[in-house]
C-alpha positions, -999 to 999 in steps of 0.1 A, spaced: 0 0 0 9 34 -12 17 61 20 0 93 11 11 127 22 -16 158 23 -4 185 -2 -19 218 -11 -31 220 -51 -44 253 -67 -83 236 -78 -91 266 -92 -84 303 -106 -100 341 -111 -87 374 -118 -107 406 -125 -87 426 -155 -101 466 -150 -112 474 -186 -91 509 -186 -65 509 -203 -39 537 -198 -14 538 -229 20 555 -220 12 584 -243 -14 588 -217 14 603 -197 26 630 -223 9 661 -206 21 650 -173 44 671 -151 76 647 -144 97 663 -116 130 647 -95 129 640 -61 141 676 -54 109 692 -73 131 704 -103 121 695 -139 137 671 -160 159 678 -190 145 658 -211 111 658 -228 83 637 -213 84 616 -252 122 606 -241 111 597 -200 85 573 -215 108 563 -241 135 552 -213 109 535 -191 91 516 -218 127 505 -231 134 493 -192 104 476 -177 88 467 -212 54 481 -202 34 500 -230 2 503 -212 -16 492 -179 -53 490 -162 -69 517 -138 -104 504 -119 -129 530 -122 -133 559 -101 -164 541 -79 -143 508 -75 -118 503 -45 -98 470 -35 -125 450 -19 -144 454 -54 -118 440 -75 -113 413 -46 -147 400 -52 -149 399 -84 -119 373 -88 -129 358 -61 -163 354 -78 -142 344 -108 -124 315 -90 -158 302 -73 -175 300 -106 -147 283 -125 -144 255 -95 -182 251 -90 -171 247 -54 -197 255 -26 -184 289 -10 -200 277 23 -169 253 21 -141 277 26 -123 273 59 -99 307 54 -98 337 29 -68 355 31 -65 388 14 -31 401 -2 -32 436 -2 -10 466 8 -31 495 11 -67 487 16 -103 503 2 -82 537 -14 -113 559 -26 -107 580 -57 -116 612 -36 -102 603 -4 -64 583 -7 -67 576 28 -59 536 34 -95 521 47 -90 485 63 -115 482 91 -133 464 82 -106 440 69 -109 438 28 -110 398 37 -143 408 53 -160 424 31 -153 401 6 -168 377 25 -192 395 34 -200 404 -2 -201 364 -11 -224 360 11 -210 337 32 -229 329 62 -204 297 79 -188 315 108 -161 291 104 -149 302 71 -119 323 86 -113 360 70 -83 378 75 -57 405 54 -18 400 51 8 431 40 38 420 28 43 438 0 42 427 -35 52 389 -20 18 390 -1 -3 370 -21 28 343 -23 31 346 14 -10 342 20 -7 310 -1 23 297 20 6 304 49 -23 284 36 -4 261 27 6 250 66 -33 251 77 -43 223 51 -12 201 56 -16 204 97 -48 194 86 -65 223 102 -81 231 71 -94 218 41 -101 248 16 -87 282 11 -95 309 -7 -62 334 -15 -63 367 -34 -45 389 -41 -53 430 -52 -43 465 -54 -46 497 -67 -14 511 -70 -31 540 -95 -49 555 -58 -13 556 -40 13 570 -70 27 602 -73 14 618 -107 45 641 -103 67 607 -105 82 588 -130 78 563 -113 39 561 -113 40 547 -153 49 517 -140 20 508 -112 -14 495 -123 -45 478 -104 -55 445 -105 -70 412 -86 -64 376 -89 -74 343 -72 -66 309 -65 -87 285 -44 -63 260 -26 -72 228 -15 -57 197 9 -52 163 -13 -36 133 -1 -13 117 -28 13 91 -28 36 108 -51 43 146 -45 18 170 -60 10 206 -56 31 232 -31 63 211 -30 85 235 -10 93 273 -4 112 295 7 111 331 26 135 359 36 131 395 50 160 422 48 154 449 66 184 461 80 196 482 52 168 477 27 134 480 47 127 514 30 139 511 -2 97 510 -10 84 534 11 49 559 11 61 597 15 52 635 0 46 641 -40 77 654 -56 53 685 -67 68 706 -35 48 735 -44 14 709 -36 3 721 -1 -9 679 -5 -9 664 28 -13 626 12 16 601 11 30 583 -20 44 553 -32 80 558 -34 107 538 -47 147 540 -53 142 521 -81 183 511 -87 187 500 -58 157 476 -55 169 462 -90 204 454 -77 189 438 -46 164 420 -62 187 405 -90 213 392 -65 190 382 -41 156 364 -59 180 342 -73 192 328 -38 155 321 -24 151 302 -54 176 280 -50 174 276 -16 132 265 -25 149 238 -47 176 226 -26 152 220 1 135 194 -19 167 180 -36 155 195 -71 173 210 -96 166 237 -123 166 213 -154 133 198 -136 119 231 -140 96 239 -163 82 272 -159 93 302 -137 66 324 -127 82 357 -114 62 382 -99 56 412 -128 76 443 -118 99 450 -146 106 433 -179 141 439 -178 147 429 -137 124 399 -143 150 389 -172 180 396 -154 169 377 -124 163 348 -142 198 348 -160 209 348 -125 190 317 -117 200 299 -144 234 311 -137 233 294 -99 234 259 -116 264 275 -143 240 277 -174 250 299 -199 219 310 -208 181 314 -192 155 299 -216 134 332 -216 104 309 -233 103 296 -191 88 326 -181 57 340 -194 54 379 -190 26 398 -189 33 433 -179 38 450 -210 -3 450 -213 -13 451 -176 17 469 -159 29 464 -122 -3 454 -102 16 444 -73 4 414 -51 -22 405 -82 2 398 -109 14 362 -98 -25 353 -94 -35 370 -127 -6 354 -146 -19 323 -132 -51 321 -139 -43 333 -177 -22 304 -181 -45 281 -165 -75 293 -194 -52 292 -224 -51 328 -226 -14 329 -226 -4 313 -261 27 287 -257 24 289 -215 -3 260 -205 1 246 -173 12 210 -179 2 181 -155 32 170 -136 48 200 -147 72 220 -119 65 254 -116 90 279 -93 71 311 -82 91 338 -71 87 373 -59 102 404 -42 90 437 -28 84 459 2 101 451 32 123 439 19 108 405 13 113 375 -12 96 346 -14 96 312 -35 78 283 -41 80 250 -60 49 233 -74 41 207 -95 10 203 -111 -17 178 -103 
């Protein structure tokens, strides 16, 4: 007789896509100023030029001006629900990835009380007082983190179903006066996560986690808009953007390998690397480092399927989004394969890094 072991598999996907789009020549009329308040140089066709050329994005989604988090939430929840059939009465946890809360397009005040877990609930309709709801902040690694975490409750057996999403609406929080702002977007996705017992290993396989915050905890960071003239009281999303990129590149690459060592795997077994969407060209160099941690030459760029050239950088969405694409053949050449091994990887405020390997059922 076989021994089975409980593992957590992804049963099901959503994701809620905001149908505004916002092209880069969007941007042309916008007022671009350093961090000192003085104007650039260069013309706002060259800035977008430079940042297009860099992160690859050419355009990105904004929710409407009566939608906040929660909204978006729902909706791939509601996504994920009707593509699994399951009975949301069923759910023993929803955990919601998220980083600012309900952000109101006329008040950019952070709203979480309730929690954005429960209103989502509560906008399911979920009467079972045993369905868990809680939020987790951990910058753009949240939803990773939320799924890891869910991942201990259905193997301690403490749970048997969990529903894990992840939004944001970076648009609400960055500074129009910023350069930086071109790159954020909004966004929801959703996975529903459930406890099967298999003899040979399926689903979450093994992760990995890391926080550095000694010299890097505010290299993401809310503060004024660079318009110092703005008697603004609100805070913004602010980033040193070089820094991250050096940190990230030498770093991601470690928590991956450490996700795969744990388990005894190597890279060749690999067969797609899902790497959370922040910026074409940190994403690529991050996984030539990977590659380059098992002395490969070169990274097989067909591994990672990239999506944030159309939907930009929505934060703690884009692993779940990218996801649940994949998972309804939306992404040409990047079907999720059975018994194929996934890595998921990704890195944000905090600092924090996160990793997981997964095979699919």
């Amino acid at each position: 007789m076989i021994n089975e072991t409980t593992y957590s598999v992804i049963t099901a996907t959503g994701s809620y896509i905001p149908p505004r789009e916002i092209s880069n020549e969007d941007f042309l009329r916008h007022e671009f100023l350093d961090s000192d308040g003085g104007k650039f140089e260069k013309s706002n066709e060259e800035i977008i030029g430079k940042l297009e050329e860099i992160t690859g994005i050419t355009e990105r989604r904004y929710v409407s001006d009566d939608q906040v988090v929660s909204d978006i939430a729902f909706l791939a929840a509601q996504d994920a629900l009707e593509s699994s059939g399951a009975d949301k009465e069923s759910f023993d946890y929803i955990i919601v990835a998220h980083n600012f809360g309900d952000v109101r397009a006329d008040n950019r005040r952070s709203d979480i009380v309730p929690t954005v877990a429960s209103r989502v609930k509560h906008r399911l309709r979920i009467a079972n007082p045993r369905t868990v709801a809680y939020d987790i902040t951990f910058g753009c690694p949240g939803w990773l983190q939320a799924v890891i975490q869910a991942n201990y409750f259905l193997k301690s057996g403490d749970a048997k179903k969990a529903l894990i999403i992840g939004a944001e609406t970076l648009s609400r929080v960055s500074d129009p006066h910023d350069r930086d702002s071109m790159i954020y977007a909004d966004g929801a996705g959703a996975v529903i996560l459930e406890a099967r017992n298999s003899g040979p290993p399926i689903g979450i396989l093994s992760h990995a986690v890391r926080s550095d915050t000694l010299e890097h905890a505010f290299m993401l960071r809310m503060d004024k808009t660079y318009n110092h003239k703005c008697q603004d009281s609100d805070l913004y999303l602010k980033m040193d953007g070089h820094r991250l990129y050096q940190y990230a590149i030498s770093t991601v690459p470690l928590v991956v390998k450490e996700s795969l060592d744990k388990i005894g795997m190597t890279l060749d077994q690999v067969g797609k690397v899902l790497i959370h969407q922040a910026n074409a060209k940190m994403d690529e160099a991050i996984l030539k480092r990977i590659y380059g941690k098992y002395s490969a030459a070169n990274a097989p760029l067909h591994v990672m399927p990239m999506i944030i050239s159309r939907l930009g950088n929505s934060s703690v969405a884009t692993l779940p989004t990218l996801l649940d694409m994949m998972a309804k053949g939306k992404l040409k050449d990047h079907q999720l394969q059975s018994g194929e091994i996934v890595i998921m990887a990704s890195v944000g405020a905090g600092m924090n890094i996160n990793s997981i390997v997964y095979r699919v059922p």
